[in-house]
Structures are given as structure tokens and as C-alpha cells.
C-alpha positions in Angstrom: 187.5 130.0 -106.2 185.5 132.1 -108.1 184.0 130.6 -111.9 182.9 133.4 -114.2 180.6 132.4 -117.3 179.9 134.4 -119.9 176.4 134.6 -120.8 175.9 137.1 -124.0 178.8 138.8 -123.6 178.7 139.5 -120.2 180.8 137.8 -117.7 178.7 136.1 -114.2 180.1 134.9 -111.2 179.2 131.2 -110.7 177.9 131.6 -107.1 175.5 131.2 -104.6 174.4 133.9 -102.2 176.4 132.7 -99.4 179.3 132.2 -101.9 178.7 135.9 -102.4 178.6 136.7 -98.9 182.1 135.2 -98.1 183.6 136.8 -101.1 182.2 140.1 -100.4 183.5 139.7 -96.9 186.9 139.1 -98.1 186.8 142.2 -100.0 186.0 144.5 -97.2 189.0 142.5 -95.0 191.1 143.9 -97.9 190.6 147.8 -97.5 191.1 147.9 -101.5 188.2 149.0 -103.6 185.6 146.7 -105.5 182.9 147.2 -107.5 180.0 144.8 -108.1 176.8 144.6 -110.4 174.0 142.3 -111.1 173.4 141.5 -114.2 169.2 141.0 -115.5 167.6 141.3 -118.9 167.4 145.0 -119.2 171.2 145.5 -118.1 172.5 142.6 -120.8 170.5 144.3 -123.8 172.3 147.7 -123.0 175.3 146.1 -122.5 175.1 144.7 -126.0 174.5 148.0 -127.6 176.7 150.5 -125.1 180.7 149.2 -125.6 181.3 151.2 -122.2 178.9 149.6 -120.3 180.2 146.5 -121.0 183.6 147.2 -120.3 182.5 148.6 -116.8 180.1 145.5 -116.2 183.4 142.8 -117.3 185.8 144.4 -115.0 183.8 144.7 -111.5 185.1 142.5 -109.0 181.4 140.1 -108.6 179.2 139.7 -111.0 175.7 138.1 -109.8 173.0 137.5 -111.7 169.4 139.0 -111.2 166.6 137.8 -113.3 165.5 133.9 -114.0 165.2 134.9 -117.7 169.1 135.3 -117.2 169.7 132.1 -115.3 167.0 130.1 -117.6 169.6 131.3 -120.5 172.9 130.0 -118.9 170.8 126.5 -119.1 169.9 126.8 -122.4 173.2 128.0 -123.3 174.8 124.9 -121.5 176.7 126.9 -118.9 174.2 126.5 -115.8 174.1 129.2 -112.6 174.3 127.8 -109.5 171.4 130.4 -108.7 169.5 134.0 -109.1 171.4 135.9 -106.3 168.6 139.3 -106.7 169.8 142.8 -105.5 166.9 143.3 -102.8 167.9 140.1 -100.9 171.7 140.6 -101.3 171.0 144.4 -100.1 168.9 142.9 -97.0 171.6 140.2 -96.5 174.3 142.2 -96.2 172.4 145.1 -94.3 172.2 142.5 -91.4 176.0 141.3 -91.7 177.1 144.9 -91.8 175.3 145.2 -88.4 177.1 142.5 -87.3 180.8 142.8 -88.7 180.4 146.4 -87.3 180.8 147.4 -91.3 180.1 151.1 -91.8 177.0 151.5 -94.8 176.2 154.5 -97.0 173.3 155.2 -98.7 173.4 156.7 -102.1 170.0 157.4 -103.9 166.4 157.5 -104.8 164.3 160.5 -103.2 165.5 162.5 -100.3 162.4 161.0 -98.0 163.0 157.2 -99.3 166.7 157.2 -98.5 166.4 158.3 -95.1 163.6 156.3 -94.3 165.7 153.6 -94.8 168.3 154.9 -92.5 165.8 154.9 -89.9 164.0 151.7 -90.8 167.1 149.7 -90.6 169.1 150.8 -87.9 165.5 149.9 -85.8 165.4 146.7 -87.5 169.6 145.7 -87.2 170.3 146.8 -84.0 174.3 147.9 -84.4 173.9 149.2 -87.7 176.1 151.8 -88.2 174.8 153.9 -91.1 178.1 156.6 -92.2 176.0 158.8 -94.3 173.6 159.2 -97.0 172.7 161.4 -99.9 169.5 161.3 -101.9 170.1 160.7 -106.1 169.3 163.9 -107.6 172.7 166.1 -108.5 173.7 168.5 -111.3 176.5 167.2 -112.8 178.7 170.1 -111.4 177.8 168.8 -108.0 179.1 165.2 -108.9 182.8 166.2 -107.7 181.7 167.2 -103.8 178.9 163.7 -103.5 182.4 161.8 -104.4 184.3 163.7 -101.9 181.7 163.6 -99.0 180.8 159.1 -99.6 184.7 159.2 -98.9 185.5 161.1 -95.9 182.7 159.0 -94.4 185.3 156.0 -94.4 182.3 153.7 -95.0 182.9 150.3 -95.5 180.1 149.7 -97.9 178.5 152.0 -100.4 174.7 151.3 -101.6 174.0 153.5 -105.2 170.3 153.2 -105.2 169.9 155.2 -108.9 168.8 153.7 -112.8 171.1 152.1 -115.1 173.8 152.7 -116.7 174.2 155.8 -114.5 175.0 154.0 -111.6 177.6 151.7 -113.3 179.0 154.8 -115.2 179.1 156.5 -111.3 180.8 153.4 -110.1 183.2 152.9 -113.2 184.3 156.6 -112.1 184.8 156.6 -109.0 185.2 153.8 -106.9 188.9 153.8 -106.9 188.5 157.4 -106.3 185.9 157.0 -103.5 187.9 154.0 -101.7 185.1 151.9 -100.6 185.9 148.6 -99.7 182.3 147.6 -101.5 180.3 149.6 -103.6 177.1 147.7 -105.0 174.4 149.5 -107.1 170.6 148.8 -106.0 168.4 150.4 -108.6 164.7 150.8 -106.8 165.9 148.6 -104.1 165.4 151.2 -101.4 161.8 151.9 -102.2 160.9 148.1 -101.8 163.1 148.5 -98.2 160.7 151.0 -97.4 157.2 149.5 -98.9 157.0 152.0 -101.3 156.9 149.1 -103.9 156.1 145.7 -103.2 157.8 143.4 -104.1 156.5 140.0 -106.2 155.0 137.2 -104.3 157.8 134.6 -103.9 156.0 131.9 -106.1 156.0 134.6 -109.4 160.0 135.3 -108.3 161.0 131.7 -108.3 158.7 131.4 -111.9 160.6 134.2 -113.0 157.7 136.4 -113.2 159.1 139.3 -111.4 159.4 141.6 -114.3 155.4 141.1 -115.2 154.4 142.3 -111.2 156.1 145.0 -111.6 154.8 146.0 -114.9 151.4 145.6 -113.5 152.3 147.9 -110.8 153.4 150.8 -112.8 152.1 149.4 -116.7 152.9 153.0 -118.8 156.4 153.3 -117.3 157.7 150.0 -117.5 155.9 149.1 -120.8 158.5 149.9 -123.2 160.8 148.7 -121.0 159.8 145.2 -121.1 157.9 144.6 -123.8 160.3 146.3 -126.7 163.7 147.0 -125.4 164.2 143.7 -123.3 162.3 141.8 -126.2 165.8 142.5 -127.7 167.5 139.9 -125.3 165.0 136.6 -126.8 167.2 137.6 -130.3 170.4 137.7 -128.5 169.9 134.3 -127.1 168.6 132.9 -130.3 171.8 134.4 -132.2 174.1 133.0 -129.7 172.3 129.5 -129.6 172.5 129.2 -133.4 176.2 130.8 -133.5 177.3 128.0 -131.3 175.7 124.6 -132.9 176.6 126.2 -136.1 
């Protein structure tokens, strides 16, 4: 049975990866339409300051969280995660069960040669892989109508949005029930660390929550204001919400 938390406004799923992985499975069984997002730093500071965004991120169907800063808060807060369940190893997690449950995957996003190097690079790498289709993430918005109509004549099973937030959760908030995916799961930059066109943290900065600083360091003028003014927005959040509740 699924827990949900609210951490700042926005509600998380209480579960583990493999927790995940059962109730994702139990969504595709259903053949009705779901929509799920992880929830870090950057995405609960929008959230706070776009009303839409926050609708769309309370009514998906999971909720995981992505970021330590975010589970380190649920302790503070008193409402403790179970655990970080990141996009990049749910992606590769269910890349390998798709393989196996025979569930058909489509790729939506990043640059036309990223996005099919990950077609390639996985169906080598999970042998029964079955990738439906895939479109790179650079439309006019008159084109919007015929990427919706050609993700859903694919029949896929499971539907990968690989573009920046909030556009993919606006995307999904439009169309999923239109498109008729039995999954649909944005992945932000996920495909280029499929493809080793980023790398990704060592494991010992992930698990210290350190994540966010590699990658600054990787790309330090783009992701500057990024981290170090709009997400410095979420350390006030948490104080406010802290003080609010041992008022």
C-alpha cells in the first residue's frame, strides 16, 4: 500500500526502488494511463512558485524522490523516506524489466543523435528489448499535435520524456490520457548519461548527496544559477516549514 508524504507542498511516495518497480508493474498490467515524476530541489522550488506545476506533480500516479537534499529534508521534517529512488537508475531498472516483461519502450527527447544512440546502445545491452519508437525533443509547438499522435499509434507500453522541466510535466499533464501509455516517466538529461555523454557522480558523492556539485563542475556557467540562486530558494522553504510547524 502505497504512503504518500508531503514534503513542502509536494506529495512523495514512501517507497523503495523495488517498491516502485512492483507498482509500476502493476500499472502497465492495467492498460490505463499513469503518469509519474521525481521530485529533487530544483523541481520543489518551481513547484512552490508555478500553482500548475504543482497540481500536475500532486496528481501523477508515483511520486519518487530524487535528490538527498530532498530525503535529508523528510528527516528533518520528521517524515523520513525509505530512500532516494534517482531517475537514471529507475530509467536503467526498468530498461532491463521492459526487456524482460516483453514491455514495448519509447524514447522521447534530447538531440536527434543522443536518442538514437540509446536505442542502439540498449537493445545490444538487453537483449529482447523492444524499442516502439523514438523522437528527438526539439518541436514547434504546431508540431506538438502529430509527436502525440505518432508516441500513440506505437502502442508502447512505456514512454521515456527525456526533455527540462516543467515542459516535460506540462507535456505529460497534457497528454498522457490522450497518449494512452500505460507508463510515462520524464528523464530530464538521463539519456545523455545512458550514452556517456555526461558522467555521472562517483557513487560515494551520490550517497553524500553531492550530485548536484559534480555536475556543476562539469558544466559550471550553465548550471550556476541554477544551484546556487534559484535552488538556494529551497534551504528557506525548509526553514519556513520547520518554524511553521514547532510554532
Amino acid at each position: 500500500m502505497k504512503q504518500r508524504i508531503n514534503i513542502l507542498g509536494c506529495q512523495i511516495d514512501n517507497l523503495s526502488m523495488e517498491e516502485t518497480l512492483q507498482t509500476i508493474e502493476g500499472f502497465i498490467k492495467s492498460g490505463q494511463p499513469h503518469q509519474h515524476v521525481v521530485v529533487n530541489v530544483d523541481k520543489l522550488v518551481k513547484a512552490s512558485r508555478d500553482p500548475e506545476l504543482s497540481r500536475i506533480i500532486n496528481e501523477c500516479a508515483l511520486i519518487n524522490v530524487d535528490g538527498m537534499p530532498v530525503v535529508w529534508a523528510s528527516r528533518v521534517l520528521g517524515k523520513p523516506l525509505k530512500e532516494r529512488v534517482a531517475g537514471v537508475d529507475l530509467f536503467e531498472a526498468l530498461m532491463q524489466r521492459s526487456a524482460e516483461k516483453k514491455w514495448r519502450v519509447y524514447l522521447l527527447g534530447a538531440r536527434e543523435e543522443v536518442v538514437s544512440d540509446v536505442k542502439q546502445v540498449y537493445e545490444k545491452k538487453y537483449l529482447g528489448l523492444t524499442v516502439a519508437g523514438y523522437r528527438n525533443g526539439y518541436w514547434k509547438p504546431e508540431e506538438e499535435a502529430e509527436v502525440v499522435e505518432r508516441i500513440k499509434a506505437t502502442g508502447a507500453d512505456v514512454l521515456f520524456v527525456a526533455i527540462s522541466s516543467p515542459k516535460k510535466e506540462h507535456f505529460l499533464g497534457r497528454y498522457q490520457a490522450e497518449m494512452k501509455i500505460p507508463f510515462a516517466m520524464g528523464v530530464g538529461g538521463t539519456f545523455d548519461v545512458a550514452v556517456g555523454k555526461v558522467k555521472r557522480a562517483p557513487v560515494w558523492m551520490q550517497n553524500a548527496g553531492l550530485e548536484w556539485f559534480y555536475r556543476f563542475l562539469q558544466e559550471p556557467r550553465r548550471m550556476f544559477k541554477r544551484y546556487f540562486i534559484d535552488d538556494m530558494a529551497f534551504l528557506w522553504l525548509l526553514l519556513k516549514e520547520v518554524v511553521r510547524r514547532d510554532a
